[in-house]
N, C-alpha and C positions, 0 to 999 in steps of 0.2 A: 426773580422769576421772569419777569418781562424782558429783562436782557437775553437770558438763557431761551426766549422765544423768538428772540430776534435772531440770534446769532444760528438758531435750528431753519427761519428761515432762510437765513442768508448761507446754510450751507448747502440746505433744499437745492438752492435757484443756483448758486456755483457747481455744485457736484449735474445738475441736469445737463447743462451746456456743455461743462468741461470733461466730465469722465472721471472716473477716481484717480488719483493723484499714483504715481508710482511707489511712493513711499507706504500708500497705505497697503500696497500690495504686496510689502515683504513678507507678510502672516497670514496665509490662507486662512479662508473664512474657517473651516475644517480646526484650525491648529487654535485660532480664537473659541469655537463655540466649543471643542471639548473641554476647556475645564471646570464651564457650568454646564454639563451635559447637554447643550442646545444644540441646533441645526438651522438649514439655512441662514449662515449671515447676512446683513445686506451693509456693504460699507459705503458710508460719502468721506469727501473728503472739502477741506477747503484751505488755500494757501494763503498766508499775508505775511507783512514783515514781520521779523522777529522783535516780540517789545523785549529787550536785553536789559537787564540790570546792569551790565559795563558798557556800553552804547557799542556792541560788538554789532556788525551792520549781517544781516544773515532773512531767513526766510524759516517758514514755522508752516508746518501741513499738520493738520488737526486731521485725526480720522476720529469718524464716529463709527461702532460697527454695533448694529443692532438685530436682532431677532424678532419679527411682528414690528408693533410699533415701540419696543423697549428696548433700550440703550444696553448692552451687555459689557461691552469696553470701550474706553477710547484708547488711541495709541497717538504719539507723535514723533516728528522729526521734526528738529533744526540743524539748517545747515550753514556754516559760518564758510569764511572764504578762505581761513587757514586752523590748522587744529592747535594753535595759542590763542586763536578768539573762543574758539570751544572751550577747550581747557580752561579757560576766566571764566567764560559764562557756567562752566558746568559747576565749578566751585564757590560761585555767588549763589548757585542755585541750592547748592550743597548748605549755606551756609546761612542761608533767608530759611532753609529749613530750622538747622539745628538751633537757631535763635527761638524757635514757635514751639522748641521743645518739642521735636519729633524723636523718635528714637530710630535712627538709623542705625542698619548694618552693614557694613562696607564687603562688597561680593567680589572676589575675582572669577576670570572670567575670559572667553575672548576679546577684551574691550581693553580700553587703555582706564577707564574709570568705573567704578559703578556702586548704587547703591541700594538695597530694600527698602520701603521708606513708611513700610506697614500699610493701612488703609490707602498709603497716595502713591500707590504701589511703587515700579523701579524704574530706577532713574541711570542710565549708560550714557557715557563717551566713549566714543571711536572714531579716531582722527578729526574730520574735520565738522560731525555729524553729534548733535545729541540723541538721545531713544530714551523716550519715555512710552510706560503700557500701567493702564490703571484698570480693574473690573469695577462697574456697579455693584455696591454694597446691597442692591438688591436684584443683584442676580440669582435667580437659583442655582444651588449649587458653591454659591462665594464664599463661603466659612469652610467650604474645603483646596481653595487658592491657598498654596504657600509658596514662600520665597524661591522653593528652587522650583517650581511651575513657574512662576513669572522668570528665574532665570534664566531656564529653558528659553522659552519665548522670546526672552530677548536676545539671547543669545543668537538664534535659528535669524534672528529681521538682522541685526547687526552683522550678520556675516555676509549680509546681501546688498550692504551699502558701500 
């Protein structure tokens, strides 16, 4: 909890200075708040290195995109310097899942990877770029997200990277 209050201020005080990150701008607030019926999104963003499970060296933009003062989604990107540090990292990532007994479904798609990952919603490679997009489980509206809504979605950010 007090991590998760750190890290809301520290993206506060980054997204104020800096502006929201261009990554977090692939999915208009529009194309996020309709699949919990909401309006007005308000997104921040904030950028650090990438913590890589293969020491793949890259950069990580966290968006938060919220409605009022509640969290509706996050989205992210990383970006590696070539798409064989992607492609490691997105399969470490693929693979830290199915060890926790996730049940993934593997989606094609415009992308060179991807996967549904249920609750921790979908996880894309495309070239040299990962795309992850998750909703709050308490969002309104969330028990009606499925897989080809989040595919959609990802699909529409990933074609813009």
């Amino acid at each position: 909890m007090l991590l998760g209050t750190l890290l809301s201020a520290l993206v506060l005080s980054s997204t104020a200075s800096a502006g929201v990150s261009k990554y977090c701008k692939l999915l208009p607030g529009q194309a996020i708040a309709r699949p919990v019926e909401a309006a007005n999104v308000k997104t921040s963003s904030i950028a650090i290195s990438n913590p890589s499970l293969t020491k793949a060296k890259g950069r990580l933009t966290l968006c938060t995109h919220k409605v009022g003062g509640e969290v509706v989604a996050q989205t992210s990107v990383a970006s590696f310097g070539n798409a064989t540090a992607a492609k490691g990292e997105f399969a470490a990532l693929i693979h830290r899942q199915q060890r926790a007994h996730a049940r993934l479904i593997k989606t094609s798609g415009p992308w060179n990877d991807a996967y549904y990952m249920g609750e921790d919603g979908f996880l894309v490679q495309k070239g040299r770029y990962t795309f992850h997009i998750q909703y709050a489980s308490g969002a309104p509206g969330y028990s009606k997200i499925t897989s080809r809504t989040l595919a959609g979605l990802a699909g529409r950010a990933v074609a813009k990277l």
